[in-house]
C-alpha positions as CSV (number, residue, x, y, z in Angstrom):
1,X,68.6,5.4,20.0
2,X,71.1,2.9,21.4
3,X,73.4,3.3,18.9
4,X,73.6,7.5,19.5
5,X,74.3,6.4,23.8
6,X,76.8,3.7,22.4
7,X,78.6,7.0,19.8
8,X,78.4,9.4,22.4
9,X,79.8,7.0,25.2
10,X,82.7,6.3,22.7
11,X,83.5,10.2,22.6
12,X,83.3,10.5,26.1
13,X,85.4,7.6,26.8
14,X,88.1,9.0,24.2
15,X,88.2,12.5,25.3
16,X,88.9,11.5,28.7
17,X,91.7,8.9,28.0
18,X,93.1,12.3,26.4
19,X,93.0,14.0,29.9
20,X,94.5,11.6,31.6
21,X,97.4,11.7,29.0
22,X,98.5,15.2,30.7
23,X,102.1,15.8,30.3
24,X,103.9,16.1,33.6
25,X,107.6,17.3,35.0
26,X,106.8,16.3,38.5
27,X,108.1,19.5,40.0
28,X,106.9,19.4,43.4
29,X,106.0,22.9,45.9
30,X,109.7,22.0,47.6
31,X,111.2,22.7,44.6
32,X,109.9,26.2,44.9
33,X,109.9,27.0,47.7
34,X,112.0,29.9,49.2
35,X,113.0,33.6,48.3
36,X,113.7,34.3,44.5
37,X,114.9,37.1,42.1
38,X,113.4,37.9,38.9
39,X,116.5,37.8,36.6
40,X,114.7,38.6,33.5
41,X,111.8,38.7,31.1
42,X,111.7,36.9,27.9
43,X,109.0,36.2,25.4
44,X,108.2,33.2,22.8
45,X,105.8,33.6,19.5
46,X,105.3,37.4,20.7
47,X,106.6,40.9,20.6
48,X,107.6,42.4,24.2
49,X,105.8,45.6,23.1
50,X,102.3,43.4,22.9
51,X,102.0,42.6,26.4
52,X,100.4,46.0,28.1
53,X,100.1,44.5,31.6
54,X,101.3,41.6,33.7
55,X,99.3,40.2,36.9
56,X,97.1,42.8,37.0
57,X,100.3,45.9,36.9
58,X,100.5,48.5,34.4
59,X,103.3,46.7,32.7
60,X,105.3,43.5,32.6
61,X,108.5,46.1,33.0
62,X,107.2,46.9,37.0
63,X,108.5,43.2,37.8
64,X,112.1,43.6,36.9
65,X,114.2,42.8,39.6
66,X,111.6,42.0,41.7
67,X,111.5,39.2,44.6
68,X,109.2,36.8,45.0
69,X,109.2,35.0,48.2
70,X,107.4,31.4,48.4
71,X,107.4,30.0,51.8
72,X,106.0,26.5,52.2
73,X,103.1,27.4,54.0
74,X,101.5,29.1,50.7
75,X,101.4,32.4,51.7
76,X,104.1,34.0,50.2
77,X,104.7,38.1,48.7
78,X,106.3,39.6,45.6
79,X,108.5,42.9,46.1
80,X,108.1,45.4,42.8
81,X,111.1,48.2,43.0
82,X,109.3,50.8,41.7
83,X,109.8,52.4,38.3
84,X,108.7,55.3,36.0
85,X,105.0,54.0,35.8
86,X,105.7,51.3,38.6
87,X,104.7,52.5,42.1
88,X,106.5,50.4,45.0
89,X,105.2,47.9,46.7
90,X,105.2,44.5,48.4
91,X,102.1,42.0,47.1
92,X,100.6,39.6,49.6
93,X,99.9,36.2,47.4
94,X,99.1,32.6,48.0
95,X,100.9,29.8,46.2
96,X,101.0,26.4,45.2
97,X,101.9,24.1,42.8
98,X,100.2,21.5,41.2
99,X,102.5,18.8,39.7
100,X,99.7,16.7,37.8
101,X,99.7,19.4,35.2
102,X,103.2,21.5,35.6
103,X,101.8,24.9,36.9
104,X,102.4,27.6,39.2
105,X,99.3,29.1,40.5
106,X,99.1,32.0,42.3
107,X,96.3,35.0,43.5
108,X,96.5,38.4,44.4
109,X,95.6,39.1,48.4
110,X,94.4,42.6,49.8
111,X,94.1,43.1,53.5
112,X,91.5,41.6,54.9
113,X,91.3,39.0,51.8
114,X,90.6,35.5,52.3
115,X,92.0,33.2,49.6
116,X,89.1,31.2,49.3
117,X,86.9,34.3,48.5
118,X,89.3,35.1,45.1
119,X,87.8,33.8,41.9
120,X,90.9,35.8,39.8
121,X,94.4,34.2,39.7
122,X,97.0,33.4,37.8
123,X,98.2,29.8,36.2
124,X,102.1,29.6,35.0
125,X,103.5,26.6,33.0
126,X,106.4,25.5,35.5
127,X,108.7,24.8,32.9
128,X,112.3,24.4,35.0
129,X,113.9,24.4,38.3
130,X,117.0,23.9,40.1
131,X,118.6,24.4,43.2
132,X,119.6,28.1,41.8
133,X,117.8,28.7,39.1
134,X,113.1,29.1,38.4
135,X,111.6,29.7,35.3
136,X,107.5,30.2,34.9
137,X,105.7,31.2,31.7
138,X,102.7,32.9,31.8
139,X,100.7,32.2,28.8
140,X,98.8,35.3,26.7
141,X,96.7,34.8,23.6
142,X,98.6,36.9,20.6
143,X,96.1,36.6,17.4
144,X,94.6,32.8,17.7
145,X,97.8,31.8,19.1
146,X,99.2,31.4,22.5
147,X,102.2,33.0,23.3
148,X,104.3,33.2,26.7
149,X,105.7,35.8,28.8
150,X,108.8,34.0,30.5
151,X,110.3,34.7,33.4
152,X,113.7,33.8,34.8
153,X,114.5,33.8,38.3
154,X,117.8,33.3,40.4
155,X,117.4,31.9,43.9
156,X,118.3,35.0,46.7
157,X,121.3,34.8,48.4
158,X,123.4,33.1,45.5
């Protein structure tokens, strides 16, 4: 019996030496923050016509050209243009960033929402940014896979 607690405190001990081993790019919200375009959409280990939807639209094509504004208080918006099957309209979101892991998080609010009271959001690899230019990936499984749906942004006003 002692020697099954001794194995399984082993495997314990090793898993979580691999979670702290968590790759990093120390991006922090400041980085982020402000009002940016969405330049374009790319994809890695997937075709474009695989992904159906994106964030919760009828397709990843209703975010082109749209601006995303991230204001340090959290509570930020994304503007869609409006396009064949792409109805106009401005998004209420809340934002952060969490630079022990690299990601972009962000969830979806309706009037009256409270953050808190949202169990559906959305986690983005924050793979780059500089003082003009963002780029998030938003991972999808494609077979047993994962693939990512990459999006490049320009910072507003360049």
């Amino acid at each position: 019996m002692a020697t099954f607690f001794c194995s399984t405190l082993m495997i314990l001990e090793s898993c979580s030496s691999a979670r702290t081993a968590v790759k990093t790019n120390n991006f922090k919200k400041a980085d982020v923050t402000g009002s940016w375009n969405l330049n374009n959409i790319t994809f890695e280990g997937i075709p474009a016509e695989s992904i159906r939807s994106l964030f919760g639209e009828p397709s990843y094509k209703c975010f082109a050209g749209s601006t995303w504004n991230f204001p340090n208080s959290g509570n930020g918006t994304y503007v869609l243009t409006g396009t064949g099957e792409c109805a106009s309209k401005t998004q209420n979101i809340v934002w952060s960033v969490k630079p022990e892991n690299g990601t972009f998080q962000f969830k979806k609010l309706n009037e009256g929402d409270k953050a808190k009271n949202i169990d559906e959001g959305y986690v983005l690899s924050l793979t780059s940014v500089s003082a003009s230019g963002l780029t998030l990936k938003s991972p999808v499984t494609f077979g047993s896979t994962t693939a990512y749906v990459v999006l490049n942004f320009l910072k507003a006003g360049r």
